[in-house]
N, C-alpha and C positions, 0 to 999 in steps of 0.2 A: 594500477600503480607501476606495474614491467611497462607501459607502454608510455608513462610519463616519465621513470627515468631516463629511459631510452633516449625519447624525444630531445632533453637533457644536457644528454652526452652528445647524441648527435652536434647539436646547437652549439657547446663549449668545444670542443674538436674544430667545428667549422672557423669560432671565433680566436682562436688560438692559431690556428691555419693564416688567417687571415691578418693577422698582425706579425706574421714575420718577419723578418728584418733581414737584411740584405746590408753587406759591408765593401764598403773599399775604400780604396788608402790612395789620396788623391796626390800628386807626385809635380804635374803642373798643371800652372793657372793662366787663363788669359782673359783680359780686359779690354770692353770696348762697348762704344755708343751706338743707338738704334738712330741711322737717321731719316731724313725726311720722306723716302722711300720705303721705309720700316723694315731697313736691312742691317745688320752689324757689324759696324767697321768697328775693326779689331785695333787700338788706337796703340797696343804696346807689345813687346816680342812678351814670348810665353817667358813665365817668372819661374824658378822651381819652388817646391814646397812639399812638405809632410804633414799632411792630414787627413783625419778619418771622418770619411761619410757614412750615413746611416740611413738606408729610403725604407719604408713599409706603406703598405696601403692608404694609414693615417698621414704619414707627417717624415719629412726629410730631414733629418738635424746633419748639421755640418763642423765639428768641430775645428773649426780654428781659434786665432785669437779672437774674434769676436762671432762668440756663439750662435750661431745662426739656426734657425726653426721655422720651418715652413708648413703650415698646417693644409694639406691635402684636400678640396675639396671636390673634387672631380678627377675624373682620368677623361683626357678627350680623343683619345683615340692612339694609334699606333702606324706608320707608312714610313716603310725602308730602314723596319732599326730604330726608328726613334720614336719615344712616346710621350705624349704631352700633355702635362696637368695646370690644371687650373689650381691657384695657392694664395694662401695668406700669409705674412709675416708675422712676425712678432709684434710689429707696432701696426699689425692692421691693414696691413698693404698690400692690394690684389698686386697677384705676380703669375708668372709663367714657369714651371718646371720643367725640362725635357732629361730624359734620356736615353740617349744612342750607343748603340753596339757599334765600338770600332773595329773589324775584324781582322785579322793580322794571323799569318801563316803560322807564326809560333806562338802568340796569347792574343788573347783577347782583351780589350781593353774599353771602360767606357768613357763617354762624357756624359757630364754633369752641367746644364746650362742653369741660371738662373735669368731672368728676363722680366726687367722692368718694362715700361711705354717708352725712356729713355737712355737705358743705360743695360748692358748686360758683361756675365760672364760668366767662363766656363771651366770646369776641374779636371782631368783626364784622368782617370783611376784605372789601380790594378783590383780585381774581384779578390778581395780579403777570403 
């Protein structure tokens, strides 16, 4: 019975571990299209803005005016800072998550990409 509580606890600890959430407070946004080379031209100057992002193992929400939720199903790896998930939307929509460590002498700072096959953009956050 001591070695199935155990077990248990181990098990909720891990999963509790494992869903926690990470914050920042996204300050600017930039927009722009994948093109024919599957690269992203950035089609507008960065916009500012106030909003708070949320990543965990599961799922990205992004609160701005229109709620956005990205359901995590894969992590695909990680090279130079940036790390890249495979994701679903809200209406179903494979998509691409990244994000990268911008390093910077006095804070650190990240970006937050979203990536469709034609269209992406990106949040530049301070770590809440």
């Amino acid at each position: 019975m001591k070695k199935l509580l155990l077990t248990l606890l181990i098990i909720l600890s891990s999963l509790v571990s494992f869903t926690q959430s990470l914050y920042g407070r996204a300050y600017e946004f930039h927009l722009g299209i994948v093109d024919i080379n599957d690269e992203i031209q950035w089609i507008e100057k960065p916009s500012s803005v106030d909003i708070l992002i949320q990543v965990n193992n599961r799922e990205m929400i992004i609160y701005s005016e229109e709620h956005q939720v990205y359901q995590i199903i894969a992590t695909m790896g990680s090279v130079d800072g940036t790390t890249m998930y495979k994701a679903i939307d809200k209406k179903g929509n494979n998509c691409w998550l990244f994000t990268t460590l911008i390093e910077d002498y006095y804070q650190d700072e990240i970006a937050v990409t979203i990536r469709y096959s034609d269209y992406a953009w990106t949040y530049v956050c301070k770590e809440q």
